[in-house]
C-alpha positions in Angstrom: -21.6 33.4 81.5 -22.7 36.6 79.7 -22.9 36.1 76.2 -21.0 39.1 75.1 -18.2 38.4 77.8 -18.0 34.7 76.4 -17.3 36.3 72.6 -14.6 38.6 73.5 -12.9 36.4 76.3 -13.2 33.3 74.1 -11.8 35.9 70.6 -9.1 35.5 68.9 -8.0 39.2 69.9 -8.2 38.1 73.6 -6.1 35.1 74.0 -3.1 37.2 71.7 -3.2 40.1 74.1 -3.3 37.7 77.4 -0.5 35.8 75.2 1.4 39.2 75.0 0.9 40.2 78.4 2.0 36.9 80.2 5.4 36.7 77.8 6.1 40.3 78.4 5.3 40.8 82.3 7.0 37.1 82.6 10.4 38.9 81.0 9.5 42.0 82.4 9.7 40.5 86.1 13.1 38.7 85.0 14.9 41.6 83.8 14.2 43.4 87.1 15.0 40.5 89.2 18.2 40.1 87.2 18.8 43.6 86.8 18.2 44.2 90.7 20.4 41.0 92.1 22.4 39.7 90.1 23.9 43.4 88.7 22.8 45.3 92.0 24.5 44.4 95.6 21.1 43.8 97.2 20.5 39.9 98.0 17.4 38.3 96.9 14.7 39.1 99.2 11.0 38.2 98.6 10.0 41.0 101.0 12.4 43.4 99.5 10.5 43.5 95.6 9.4 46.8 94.7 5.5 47.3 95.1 5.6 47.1 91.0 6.9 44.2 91.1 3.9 42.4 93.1 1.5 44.0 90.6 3.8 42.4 87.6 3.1 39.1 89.3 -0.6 40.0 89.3 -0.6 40.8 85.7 0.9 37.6 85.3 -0.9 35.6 87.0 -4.0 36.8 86.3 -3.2 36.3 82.5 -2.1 33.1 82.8 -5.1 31.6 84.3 -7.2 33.4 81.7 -5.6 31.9 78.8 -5.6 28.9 80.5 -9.4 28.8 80.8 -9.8 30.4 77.4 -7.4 28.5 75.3 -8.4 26.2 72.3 -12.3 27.4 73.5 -14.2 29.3 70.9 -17.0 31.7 70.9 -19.6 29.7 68.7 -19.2 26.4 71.0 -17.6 24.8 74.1 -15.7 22.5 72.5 -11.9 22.3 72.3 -10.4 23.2 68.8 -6.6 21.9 68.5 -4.6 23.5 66.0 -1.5 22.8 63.9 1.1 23.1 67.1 -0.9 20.6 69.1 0.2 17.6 66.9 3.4 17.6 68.1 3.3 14.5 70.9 2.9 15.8 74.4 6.2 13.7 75.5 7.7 16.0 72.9 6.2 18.7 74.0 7.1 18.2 78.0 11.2 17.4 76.6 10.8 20.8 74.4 9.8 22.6 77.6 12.7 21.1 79.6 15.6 22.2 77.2 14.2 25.3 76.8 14.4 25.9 80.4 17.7 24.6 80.7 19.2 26.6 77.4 17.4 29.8 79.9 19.4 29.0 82.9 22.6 28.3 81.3 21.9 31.3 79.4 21.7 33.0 83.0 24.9 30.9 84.7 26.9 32.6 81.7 25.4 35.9 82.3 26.2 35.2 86.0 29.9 34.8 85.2 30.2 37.6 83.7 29.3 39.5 86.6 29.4 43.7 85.7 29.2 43.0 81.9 25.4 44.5 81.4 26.2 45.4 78.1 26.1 42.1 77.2 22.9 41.6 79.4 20.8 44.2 77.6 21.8 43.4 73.8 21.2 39.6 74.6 19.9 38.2 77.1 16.4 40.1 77.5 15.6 39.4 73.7 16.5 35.6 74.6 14.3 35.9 77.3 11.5 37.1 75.8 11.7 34.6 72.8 12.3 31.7 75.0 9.1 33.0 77.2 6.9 32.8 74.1 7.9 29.2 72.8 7.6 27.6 76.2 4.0 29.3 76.8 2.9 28.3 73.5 4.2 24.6 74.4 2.6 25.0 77.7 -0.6 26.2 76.4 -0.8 23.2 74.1 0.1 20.5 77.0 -3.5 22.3 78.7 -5.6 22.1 75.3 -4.9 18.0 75.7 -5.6 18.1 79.2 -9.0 19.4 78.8 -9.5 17.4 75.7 -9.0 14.1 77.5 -5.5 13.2 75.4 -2.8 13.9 77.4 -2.0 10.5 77.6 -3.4 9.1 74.5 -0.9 11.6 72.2 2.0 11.2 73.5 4.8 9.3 71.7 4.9 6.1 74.0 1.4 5.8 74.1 1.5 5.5 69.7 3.9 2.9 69.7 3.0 1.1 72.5 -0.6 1.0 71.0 1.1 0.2 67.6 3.6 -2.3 68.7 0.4 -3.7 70.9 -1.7 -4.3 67.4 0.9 -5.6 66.1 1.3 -8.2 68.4 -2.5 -8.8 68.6 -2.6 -9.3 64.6 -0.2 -11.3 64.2 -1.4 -13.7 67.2 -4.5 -14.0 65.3 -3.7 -14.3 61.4 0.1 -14.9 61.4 1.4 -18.5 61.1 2.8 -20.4 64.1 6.6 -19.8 62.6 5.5 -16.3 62.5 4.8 -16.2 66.0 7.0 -18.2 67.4 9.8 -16.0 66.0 7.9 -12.6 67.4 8.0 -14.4 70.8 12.0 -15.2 70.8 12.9 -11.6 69.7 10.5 -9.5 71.9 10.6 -11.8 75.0 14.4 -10.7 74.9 13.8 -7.4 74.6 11.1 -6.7 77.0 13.4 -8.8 79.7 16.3 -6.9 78.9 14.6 -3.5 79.9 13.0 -4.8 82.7 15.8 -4.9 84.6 14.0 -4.1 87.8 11.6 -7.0 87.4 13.7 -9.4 85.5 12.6 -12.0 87.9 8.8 -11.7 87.3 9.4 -11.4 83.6 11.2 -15.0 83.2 8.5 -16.4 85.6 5.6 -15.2 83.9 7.5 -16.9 80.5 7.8 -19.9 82.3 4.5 -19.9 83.3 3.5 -19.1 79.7 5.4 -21.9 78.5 4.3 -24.1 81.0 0.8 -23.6 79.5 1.4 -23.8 76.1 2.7 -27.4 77.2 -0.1 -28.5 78.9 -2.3 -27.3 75.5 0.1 -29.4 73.8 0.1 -32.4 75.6 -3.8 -32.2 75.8 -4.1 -32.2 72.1 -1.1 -35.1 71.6 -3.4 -37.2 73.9 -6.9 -36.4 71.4 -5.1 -37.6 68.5 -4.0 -40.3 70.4 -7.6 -41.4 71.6 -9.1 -40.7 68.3 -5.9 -43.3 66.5 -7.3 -45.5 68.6 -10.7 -45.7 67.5 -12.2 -43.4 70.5 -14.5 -41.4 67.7 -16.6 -39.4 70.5 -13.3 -38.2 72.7 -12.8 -34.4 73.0 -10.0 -31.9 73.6 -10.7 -29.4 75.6 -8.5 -26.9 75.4 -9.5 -23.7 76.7 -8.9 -19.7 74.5 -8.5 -18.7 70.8 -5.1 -19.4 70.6 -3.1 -22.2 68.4 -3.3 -25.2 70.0 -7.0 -24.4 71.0 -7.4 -23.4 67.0 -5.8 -27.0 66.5 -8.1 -28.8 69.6 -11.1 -27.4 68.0 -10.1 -28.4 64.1 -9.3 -32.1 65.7 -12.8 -32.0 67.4 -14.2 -31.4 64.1 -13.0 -34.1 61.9 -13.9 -36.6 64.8 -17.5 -35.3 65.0 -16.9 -35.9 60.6 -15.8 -39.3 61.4 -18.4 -40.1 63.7 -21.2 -38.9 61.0 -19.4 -41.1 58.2 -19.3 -44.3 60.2 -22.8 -43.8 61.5 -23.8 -43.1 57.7 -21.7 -45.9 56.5 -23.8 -48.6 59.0 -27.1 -47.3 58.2 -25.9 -47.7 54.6 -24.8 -50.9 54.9 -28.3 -52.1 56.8 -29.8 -50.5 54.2 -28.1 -52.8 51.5 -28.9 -55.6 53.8 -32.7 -54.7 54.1 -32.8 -53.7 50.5 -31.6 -57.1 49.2 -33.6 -58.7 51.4 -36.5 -57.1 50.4 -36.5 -57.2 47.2 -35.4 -60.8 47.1 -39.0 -61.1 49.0 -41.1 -58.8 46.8 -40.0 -60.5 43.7 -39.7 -63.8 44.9 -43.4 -64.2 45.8 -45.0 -63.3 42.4 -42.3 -65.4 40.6 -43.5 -68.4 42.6 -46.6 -67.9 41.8 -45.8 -67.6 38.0 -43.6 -70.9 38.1 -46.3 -73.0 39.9 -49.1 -71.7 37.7 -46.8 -72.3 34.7 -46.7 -76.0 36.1 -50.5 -76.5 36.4 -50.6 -75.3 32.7 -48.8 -78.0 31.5 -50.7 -80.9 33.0 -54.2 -78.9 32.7 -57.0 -79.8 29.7 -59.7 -77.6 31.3 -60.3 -74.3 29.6 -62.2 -73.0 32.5 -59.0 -73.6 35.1 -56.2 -72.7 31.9 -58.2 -69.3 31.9 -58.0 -69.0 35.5 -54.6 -69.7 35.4 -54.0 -67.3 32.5 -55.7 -64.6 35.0 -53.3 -65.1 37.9 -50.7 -65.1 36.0 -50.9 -61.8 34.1 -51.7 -60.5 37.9 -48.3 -61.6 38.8 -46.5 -61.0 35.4 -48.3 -57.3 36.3 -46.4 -56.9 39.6 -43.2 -57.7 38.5 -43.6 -55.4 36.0 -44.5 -52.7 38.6 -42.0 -53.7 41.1 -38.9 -53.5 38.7 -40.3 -50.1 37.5 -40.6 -49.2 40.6 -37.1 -50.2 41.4 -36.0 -48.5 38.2 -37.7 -45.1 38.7 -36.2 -45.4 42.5 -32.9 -45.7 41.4 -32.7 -43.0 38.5 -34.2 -40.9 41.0 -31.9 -41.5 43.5 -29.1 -40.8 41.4 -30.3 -37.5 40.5 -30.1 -38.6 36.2 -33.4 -37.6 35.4 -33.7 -33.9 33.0 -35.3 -31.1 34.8 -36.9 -28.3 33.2 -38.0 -25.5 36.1 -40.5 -23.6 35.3 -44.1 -21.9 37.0 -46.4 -24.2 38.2 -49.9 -23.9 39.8 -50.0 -27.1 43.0 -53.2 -26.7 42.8 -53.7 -28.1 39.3 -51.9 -30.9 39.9 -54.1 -31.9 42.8 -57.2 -31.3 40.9 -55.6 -33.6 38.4 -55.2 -36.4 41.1 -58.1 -36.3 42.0 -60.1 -36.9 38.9 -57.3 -39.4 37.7 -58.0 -41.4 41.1 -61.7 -40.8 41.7 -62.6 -44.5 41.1 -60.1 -45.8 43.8 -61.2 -42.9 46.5 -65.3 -43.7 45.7 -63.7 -47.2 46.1 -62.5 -46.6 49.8 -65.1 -43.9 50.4 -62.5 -41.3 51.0 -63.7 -38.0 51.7 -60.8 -35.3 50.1 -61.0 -31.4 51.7 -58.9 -29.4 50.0 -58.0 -25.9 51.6 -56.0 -23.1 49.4 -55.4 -19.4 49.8 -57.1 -17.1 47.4 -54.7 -15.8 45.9 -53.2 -18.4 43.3 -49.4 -19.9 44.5 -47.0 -20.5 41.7 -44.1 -22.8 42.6 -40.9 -22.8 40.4 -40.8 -26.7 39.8 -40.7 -29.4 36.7 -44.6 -30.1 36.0 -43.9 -33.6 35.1 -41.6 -34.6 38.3 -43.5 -33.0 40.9 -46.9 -34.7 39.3 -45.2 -38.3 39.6 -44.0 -37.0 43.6 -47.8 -36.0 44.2 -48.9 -39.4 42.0 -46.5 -41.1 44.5 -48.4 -39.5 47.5 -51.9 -40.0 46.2 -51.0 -44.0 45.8 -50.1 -44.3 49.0 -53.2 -42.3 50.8 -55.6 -44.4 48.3 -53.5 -47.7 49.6 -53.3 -47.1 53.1 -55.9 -44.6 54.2 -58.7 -45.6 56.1 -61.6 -46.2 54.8 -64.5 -43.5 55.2 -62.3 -41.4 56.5 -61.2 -37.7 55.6 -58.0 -36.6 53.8 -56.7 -32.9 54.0 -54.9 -31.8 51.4 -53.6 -27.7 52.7 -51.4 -25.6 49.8 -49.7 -22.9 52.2 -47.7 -20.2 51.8 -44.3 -20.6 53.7 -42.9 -17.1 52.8 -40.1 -17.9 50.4 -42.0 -21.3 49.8 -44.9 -23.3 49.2 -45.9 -26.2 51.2 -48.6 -28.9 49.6 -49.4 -30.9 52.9 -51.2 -34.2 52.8 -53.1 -35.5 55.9 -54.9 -39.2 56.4 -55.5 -41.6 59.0 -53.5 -45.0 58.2 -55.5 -48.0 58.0 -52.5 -49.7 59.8 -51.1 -49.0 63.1 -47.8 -46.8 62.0 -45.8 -48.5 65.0 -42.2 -47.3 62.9 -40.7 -44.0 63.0 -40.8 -41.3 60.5 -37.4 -41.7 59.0 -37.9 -45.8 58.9 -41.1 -45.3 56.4 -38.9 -42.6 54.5 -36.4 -46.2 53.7 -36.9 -47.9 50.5 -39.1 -51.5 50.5 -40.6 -49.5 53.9 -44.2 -50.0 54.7 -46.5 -49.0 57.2 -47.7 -52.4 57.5 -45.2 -54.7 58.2 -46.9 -57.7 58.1 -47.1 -56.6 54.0 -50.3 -57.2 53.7 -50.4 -54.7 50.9 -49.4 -54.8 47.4 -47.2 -51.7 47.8 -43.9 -51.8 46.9 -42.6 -49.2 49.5 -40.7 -47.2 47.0 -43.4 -44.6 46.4 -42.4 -41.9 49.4 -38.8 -42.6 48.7 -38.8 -41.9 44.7 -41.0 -38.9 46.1 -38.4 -37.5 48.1 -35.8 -37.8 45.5 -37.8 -36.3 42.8 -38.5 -33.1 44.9 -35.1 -32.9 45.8 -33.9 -32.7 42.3 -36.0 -30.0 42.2 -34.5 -27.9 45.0 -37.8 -28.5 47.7 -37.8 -30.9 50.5 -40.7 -33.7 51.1 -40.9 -35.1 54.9 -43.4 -36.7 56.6 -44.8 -36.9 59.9 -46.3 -39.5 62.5 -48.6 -38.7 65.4 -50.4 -41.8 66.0 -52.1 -43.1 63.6 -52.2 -39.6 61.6 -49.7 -39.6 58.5 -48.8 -36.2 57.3 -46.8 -35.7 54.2 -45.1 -32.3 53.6 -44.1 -31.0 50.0 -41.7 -27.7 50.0 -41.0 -26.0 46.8 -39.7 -22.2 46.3 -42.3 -19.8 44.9 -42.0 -18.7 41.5 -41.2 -15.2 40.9 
């Protein structure tokens, strides 16, 4: 389209003088209808219009379909600008259009009855006319701007509340309570069967059918709660959707998966116990035999060179008691999280230089060969120096204890992004034939023929002390390769 034609045709100036002409040749081509049949003998005759008249209807016409292309267009884009007049709903608008043409023809049926009376015709009824004209066309022209907008259906009045009633439905089937919703259902189910007249029989069976499954939901969850009373931990509802009774299937799934965890936690605690007591029943018991029998041979011994002897084993034995009830001790504050904790910037690596000078004589001992590997740049973790070197003590005891001899240990401070990891690699001296999470359990050695003078308490008071910390401490088994993992969150 020709730029300058677009401007004018899509002008303000334009679409008020294609406005005027339609009105006026529209009123124009009424008067001389009315003026020619109903106030003239001639019957209407399409053939019998004056030549005039077919170039009215021209005008007309040709008008009309300009505006119609032209309205709610602009010259500066092809968009469609509504105005203040196009709010009004188009349901509205169509019943607007409708009584105006029906206040026009009973405007004419009077005019009719009055036959010869064209006084009355040309004070009134043209004016009439030609207001009536220009309200419908302006209605008319609205109705088109929506068409070509794409909202003819989406603004009309229906379409509002059926959308709001439809929300409102919607929002209070997902946040309103069941006696909420339970009322909605007995005062619109009602309704909407009450003005389905047509289809009252589909509307009460798709209720029934409604109900029907709402049952079924219900019965399936009666019979969950039922297996779960009696004792079936690991049975499931299935009820399928988002509504209530698959809200409540789901809630009931829940708790039985809690329940489930609880008992499972509640047996390994109570094995635990079980092993506990029995371990340390063992690991005390066998010093403090050998304490009471060397405290018999003192009594009946005169030799200064066996009393001496004697005296040595038993400070050795004295000595692991000692350690074993600290040990027990320390495990037990640990575990109960009753220990101060000062956070604060640490450097890992300083604490592993520190182990290794404090247990050089025990690695040369076992010819241990440490590499240590570290990024340039220095890691600060946010930690309590004293805990985390007792946790890293803990680890270096058990690598000195129960790494192989002459063999390497890896010692790798990483940077995990938010954390830092300090991870400890050896090759055991035992075959590790028990699972990671076994050697995590208190009195839990690699070796368990407890060959060793461990009390397996030191990766377990480890772990605790970390975790008062806010870090983690696993380890992991791949053969006979023990890795321990220490997680802390960097400093800032």
């Amino acid at each position: 389209m020709d730029i300058k034609w677009k401007k004018f045709s899509y002008s303000a100036a334009a679409k008020i003088i294609a406005f005027i002409v339609v009105v006026v040749s529209y009123t124009g081509l009424l008067a001389m209808l009315i003026n020619k049949y109903l106030f003239g003998s001639e019957n209407f005759d399409y053939v019998n219009i004056p030549e005039y008249g077919w170039y009215i209807i021209l005008v007309l016409a040709g008008a009309f379909i300009f505006l119609m292309f032209a309205i709610g267009r602009s010259p500066e884009d092809d968009e469609i600008h509504l105005s203040s007049i196009d709010r009004i709903y188009n349901d509205i608008n169509i019943a607007l259009c409708l009584a105006l043409i029906m206040i026009w023809g009973a405007g004419a049926v009077q005019m009719a009855a009055w036959e010869q009376n064209y006084q009355i015709y040309s004070q009134y009824f043209f004016p009439c006319t030609l207001l009536i004209s220009a309200l419908g066309l302006t209605l008319i022209l609205s109705l088109a701007k929506h068409i070509k907008n794409g909202t003819f259906l989406r603004h009309t009045l229906l379409y509002t509340l059926g959308l709001a009633l439809y929300k409102f439905i919607k929002d209070v089937a997902s946040s309103g309570s069941t006696a909420t919703k339970i009322v909605l259902i007995a005062i619109l189910y009602p309704l909407i069967a009450s003005m389905a007249t047509f289809f009252f029989v589909v509307v009460v069976a798709a209720g029934a059918w409604f109900a029907l499954q709402k049952v079924k939901e219900y019965e399936a969850v009666k019979a969950g709660i039922k297996a779960v009373k009696e004792g079936d931990l690991n049975y499931k509802i299935d009820v399928p959707g988002d509504g209530e009774f698959a809200m409540l299937a789901a809630d009931i799934n829940s708790i039985t998966d809690g329940l489930n965890k609880a008992v499972e936690n509640e047996i390994k605690s109570e094995r635990m116990k079980s092993e506990l007591i029995t371990n340390v029943s063992h690991d005390i018991r066998t010093p403090l035999t050998s304490v009471i029998t060397y405290v018999d041979l003192l009594k009946n011994e005169s030799d200064p060179g066996k009393i001496a002897e004697y005296v040595q084993v038993l400070e050795e034995k004295s000595q692991r008691l000692k350690t074993l009830t600290d040990d027990l001790f320390e495990a037990s504050k640990a575990a109960s999280g009753n220990l101060p904790v000062e956070l604060k910037a640490i450097d890992p690596a300083e604490l592993i230089a520190q182990g290794l000078g404090e247990f050089d004589e025990q690695i040369q001992a076992r010819q241990l060969d440490f590499k240590i590997s570290q990024p340039e740049q220095k890691i600060l973790v946010n930690a309590d120096g004293k805990l985390l070197w007792r946790a890293i003590e803990n680890v270096f005891l058990n690598i000195c204890k129960y790494a192989l001899e002459g063999s390497r240990v890896y010692i790798d401070i990483v940077d995990q992004g938010a954390e830092a990891g300090i991870i400890f690699k050896n090759i055991s001296a035992y075959p590790l034939n028990i699972s990671a999470d076994e050697l995590m359990e208190r009195f839990k050695r690699g070796d368990e023929s407890r060959s060793s003078q461990g009390s397996g308490l030191g990766l377990s008071i480890a772990q605790s002390l970390l975790e008062i910390q806010g870090g983690s401490f696993t380890v992991e088994i791949d053969g006979d390769l023990f890795k321990a993992i220490i997680r802390l969150p960097k400093s800032n």
